[in-house]
Structures are given as structure tokens and as C-alpha cells.
C-alpha positions as CSV (number, residue, x, y, z in Angstrom):
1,X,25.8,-37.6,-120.3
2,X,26.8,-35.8,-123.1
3,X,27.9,-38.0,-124.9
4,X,24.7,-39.7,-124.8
5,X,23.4,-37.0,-126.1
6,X,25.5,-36.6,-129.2
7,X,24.3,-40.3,-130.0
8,X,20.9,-39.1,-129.3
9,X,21.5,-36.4,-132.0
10,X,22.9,-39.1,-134.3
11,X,20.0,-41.2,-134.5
12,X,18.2,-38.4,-134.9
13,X,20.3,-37.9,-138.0
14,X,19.9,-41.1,-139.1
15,X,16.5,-41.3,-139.1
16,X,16.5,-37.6,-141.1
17,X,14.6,-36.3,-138.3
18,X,15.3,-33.3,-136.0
19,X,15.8,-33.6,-132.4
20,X,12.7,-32.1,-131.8
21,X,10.9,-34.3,-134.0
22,X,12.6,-37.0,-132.2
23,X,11.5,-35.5,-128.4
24,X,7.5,-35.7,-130.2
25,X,7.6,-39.3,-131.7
26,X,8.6,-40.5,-127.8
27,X,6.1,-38.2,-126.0
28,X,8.8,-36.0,-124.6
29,X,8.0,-32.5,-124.5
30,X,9.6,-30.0,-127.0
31,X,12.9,-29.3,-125.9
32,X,13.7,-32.5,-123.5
33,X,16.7,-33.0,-126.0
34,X,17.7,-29.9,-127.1
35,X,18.1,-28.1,-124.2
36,X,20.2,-30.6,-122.7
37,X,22.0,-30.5,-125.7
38,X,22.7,-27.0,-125.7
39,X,23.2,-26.9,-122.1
40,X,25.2,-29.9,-121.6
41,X,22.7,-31.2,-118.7
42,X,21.3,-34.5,-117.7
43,X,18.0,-36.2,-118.8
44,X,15.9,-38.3,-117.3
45,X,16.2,-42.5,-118.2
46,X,12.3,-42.8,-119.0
47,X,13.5,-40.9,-122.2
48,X,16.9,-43.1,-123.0
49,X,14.0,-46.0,-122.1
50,X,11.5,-44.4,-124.6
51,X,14.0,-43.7,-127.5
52,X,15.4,-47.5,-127.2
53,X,11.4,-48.9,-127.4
54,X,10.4,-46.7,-130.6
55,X,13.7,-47.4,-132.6
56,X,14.5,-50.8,-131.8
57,X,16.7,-50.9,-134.4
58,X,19.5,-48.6,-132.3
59,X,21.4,-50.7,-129.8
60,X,20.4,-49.5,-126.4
61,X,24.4,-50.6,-125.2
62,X,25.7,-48.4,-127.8
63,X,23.6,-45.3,-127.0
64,X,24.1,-45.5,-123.4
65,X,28.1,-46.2,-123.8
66,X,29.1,-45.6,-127.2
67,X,30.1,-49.1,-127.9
68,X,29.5,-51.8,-130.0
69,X,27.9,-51.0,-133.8
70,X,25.3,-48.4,-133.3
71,X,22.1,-50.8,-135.5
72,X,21.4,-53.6,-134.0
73,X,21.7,-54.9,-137.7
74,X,25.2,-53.9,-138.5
75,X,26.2,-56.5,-135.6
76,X,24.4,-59.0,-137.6
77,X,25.7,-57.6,-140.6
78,X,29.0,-57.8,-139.6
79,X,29.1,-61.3,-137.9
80,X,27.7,-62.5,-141.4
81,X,30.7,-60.8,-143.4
82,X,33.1,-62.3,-141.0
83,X,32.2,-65.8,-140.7
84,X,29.6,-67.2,-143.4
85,X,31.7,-68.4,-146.0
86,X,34.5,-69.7,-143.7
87,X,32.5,-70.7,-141.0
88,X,29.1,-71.5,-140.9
89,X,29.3,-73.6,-137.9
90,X,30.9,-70.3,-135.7
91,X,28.4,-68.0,-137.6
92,X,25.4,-69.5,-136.2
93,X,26.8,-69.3,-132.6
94,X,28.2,-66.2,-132.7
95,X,24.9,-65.3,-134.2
96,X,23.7,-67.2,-131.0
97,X,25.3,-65.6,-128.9
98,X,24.4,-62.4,-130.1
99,X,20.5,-62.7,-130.2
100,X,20.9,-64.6,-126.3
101,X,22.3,-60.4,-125.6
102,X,19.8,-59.0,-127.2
103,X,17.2,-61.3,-125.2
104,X,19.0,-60.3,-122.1
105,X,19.1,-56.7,-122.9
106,X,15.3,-57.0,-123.3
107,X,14.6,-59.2,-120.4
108,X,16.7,-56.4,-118.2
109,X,14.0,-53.8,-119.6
110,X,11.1,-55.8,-118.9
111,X,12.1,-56.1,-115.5
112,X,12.7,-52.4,-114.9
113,X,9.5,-51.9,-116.8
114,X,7.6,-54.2,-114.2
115,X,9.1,-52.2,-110.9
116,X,7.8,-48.5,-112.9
117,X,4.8,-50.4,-113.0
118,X,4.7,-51.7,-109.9
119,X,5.4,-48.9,-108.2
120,X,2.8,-46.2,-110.2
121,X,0.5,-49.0,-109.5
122,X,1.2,-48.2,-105.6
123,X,1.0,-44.8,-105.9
124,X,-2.5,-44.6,-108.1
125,X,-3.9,-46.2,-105.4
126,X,-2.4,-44.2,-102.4
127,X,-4.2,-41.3,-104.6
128,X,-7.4,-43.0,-105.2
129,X,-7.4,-44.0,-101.7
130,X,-6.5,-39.9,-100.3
131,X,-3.1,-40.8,-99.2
């Protein structure tokens, strides 16, 4: 996890914020980050799930393993450098391809999303009902 965390730190970086000021802008509480930073301990995925919804501009594959370009732009970016003048043809489906993993990626969160919500949906009513 760790190392998660040092990309967690990066982005904060990037966006010239601190690490607190990134734990406030996704409703963690002060110190989510840094303690496990400075401790070297785990954090929970609602937060890795909350940091890739508020900067959808980070790629969620390179946060969680490292890999990949860390914007989602610089993929784009990069597939554009690589292949427009030379070939549009392979630009536009690697560019297909690319947007087909980010609708995946998405899709994969949505359905996660959908079981959290499914499930505090269960357990609101086990409360309301005195279970």
C-alpha cells in the first residue's frame, strides 16, 4: 500500500495541494492520508474510490498499480504524438480502444458503487426497522 500512497502524495503535488487539503476536498477526515503516510499503514478503498471520482483526470489503474501514464490525458496525449501524422487510421482505434478502457474502468465502478448502495440500503432499513 505504500506505494499507493506515494502516488496519493503525487497527485497531491500535482494539483499544488497538501495531503491534508487533499483528505478535506474528498470528505476524509484530517489525517486519513498522512498518517498512513507516515506510518506506512493501509487505508480504506472508499478513499482510493473517492480520490479517483473528484480528480477524474488521474488514472485510477495507475494510482492503484503504478502503471500506465498517471493523467488520463497524457495517454491521449501520447497516442496522438505517436500515430496522427503516420497513421490516422491506427490513431483513431487505438484512441478506441483506449476510451472502450476507460468505459470499462467506469462501468467496473458503477457496479461496485450499486453493491455499497445496495447494501447501506439493507442496512438503513434493518435500523429503521430496530434490527
Amino acid at each position: 500500500m505504500g506505494s499507493v500512497l506515494k502516488r496519493i502524495k503525487e497527485i497531491a503535488n500535482q494539483e499544488g495541494i497538501s495531503v491534508t487539503a487533499l483528505e478535506a476536498s474528498i470528505g476524509a477526515s484530517k489525517g486519513v492520508f498522512s498518517r498512513a503516510l507516515a506510518n506506512g499503514t493501509d487505508i480504506q478503498s472508499k478513499w482510493l474510490v473517492k480520490l479517483a471520482e473528484n480528480y477524474p483526470l488521474y488514472s485510477p489503474e495507475w494510482l492503484l498499480t503504478g502503471e500506465g501514464e498517471m493523467r488520463k490525458a497524457d495517454v491521449l496525449r501520447e497516442l496522438e504524438e505517436k500515430y496522427a501524422a503516420e497513421h490516422p487510421t491506427d490513431l483513431t482505434n487505438e484512441l478506441i480502444q483506449t476510451l472502450k478502457k476507460v468505459i470499462s474502468s467506469q462501468e467496473t465502478t458503477i457496479q461496485s458503487q450499486a453493491v455499497t448502495i445496495t447494501a447501506l440500503q439493507k442496512r438503513i432499513n434493518e435500523l429503521e426497522n430496530g434490527k
